[in-house]
C-alpha positions as CSV (number, residue, x, y, z in Angstrom):
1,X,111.7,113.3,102.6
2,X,112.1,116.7,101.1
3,X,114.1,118.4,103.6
4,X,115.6,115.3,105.8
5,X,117.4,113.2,102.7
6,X,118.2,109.9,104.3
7,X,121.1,109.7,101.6
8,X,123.4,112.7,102.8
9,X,123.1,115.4,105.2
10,X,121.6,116.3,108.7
11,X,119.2,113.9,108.7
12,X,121.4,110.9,107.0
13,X,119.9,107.6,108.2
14,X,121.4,104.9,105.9
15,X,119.5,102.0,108.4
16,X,116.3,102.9,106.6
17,X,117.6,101.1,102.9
18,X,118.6,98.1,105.3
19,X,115.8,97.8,106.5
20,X,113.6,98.2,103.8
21,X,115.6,95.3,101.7
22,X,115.3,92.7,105.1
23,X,111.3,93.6,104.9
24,X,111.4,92.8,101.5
25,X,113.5,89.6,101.9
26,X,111.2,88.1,104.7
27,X,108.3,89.3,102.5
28,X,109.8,87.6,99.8
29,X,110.7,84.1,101.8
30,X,107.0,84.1,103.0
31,X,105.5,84.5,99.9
32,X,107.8,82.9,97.3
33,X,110.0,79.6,98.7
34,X,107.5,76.4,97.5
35,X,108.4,74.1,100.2
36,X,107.4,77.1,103.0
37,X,104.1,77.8,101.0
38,X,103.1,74.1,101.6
39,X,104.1,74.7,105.4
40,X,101.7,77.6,106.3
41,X,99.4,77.7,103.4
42,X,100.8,80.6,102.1
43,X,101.0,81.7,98.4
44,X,102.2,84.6,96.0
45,X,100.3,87.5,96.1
46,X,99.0,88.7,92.8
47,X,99.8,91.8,90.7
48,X,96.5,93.0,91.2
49,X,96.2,93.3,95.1
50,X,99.7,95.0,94.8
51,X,99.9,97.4,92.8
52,X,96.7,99.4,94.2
53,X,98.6,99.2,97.5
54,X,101.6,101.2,95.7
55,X,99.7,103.6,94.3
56,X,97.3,104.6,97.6
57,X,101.3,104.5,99.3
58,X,102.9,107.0,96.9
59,X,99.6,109.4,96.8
60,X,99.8,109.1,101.4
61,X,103.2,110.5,101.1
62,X,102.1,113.2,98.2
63,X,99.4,114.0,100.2
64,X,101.6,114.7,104.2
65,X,104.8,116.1,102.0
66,X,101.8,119.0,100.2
67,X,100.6,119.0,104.3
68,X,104.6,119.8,105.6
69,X,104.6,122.2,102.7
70,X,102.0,124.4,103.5
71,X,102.4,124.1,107.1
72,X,105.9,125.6,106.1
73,X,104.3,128.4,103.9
74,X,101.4,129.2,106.7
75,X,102.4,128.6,110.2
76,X,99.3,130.2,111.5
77,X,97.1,128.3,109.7
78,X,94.2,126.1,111.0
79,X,96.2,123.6,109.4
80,X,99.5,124.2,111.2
81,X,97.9,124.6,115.0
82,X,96.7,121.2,114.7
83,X,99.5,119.5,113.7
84,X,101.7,117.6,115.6
């Protein structure tokens, strides 16, 4: 994310946003349109199953963007030769 900005760039990729927002729209059709809930027994999901799914997300891509970093930093490191 760092060094490949989807926005601008070398490594522009604009497809990514529409994707994201037609994930979240058939995420959003599942979960939250009544008459489809009664269909497949579906229902919302609650704040509280979500939000620690957000948080674990935003500390994964922390966690491989500190990885790429030091990768960067020490290319001869353990780290780096067993990388992919």
């Amino acid at each position: 994310i760092l060094q490949h900005n989807p926005l601008w760039g070398k490594g522009q990729n604009l497809y990514v946003f529409g994707a994201m927002i037609i994930s979240i729209a058939i995420q959003l059709f599942f979960t939250q349109i009544g008459w489809f809930n009664r269909i497949l027994g579906t229902g919302r999901v609650p704040p509280k199953y979500i939000m620690p799914t957000l948080g674990f997300g935003m500390l994964w891509l922390i966690i491989d963007e500190l990885r790429k970093l030091y990768i960067r930093k020490r290319p001869r490191s353990l780290v780096a030769r067993i990388a992919w």
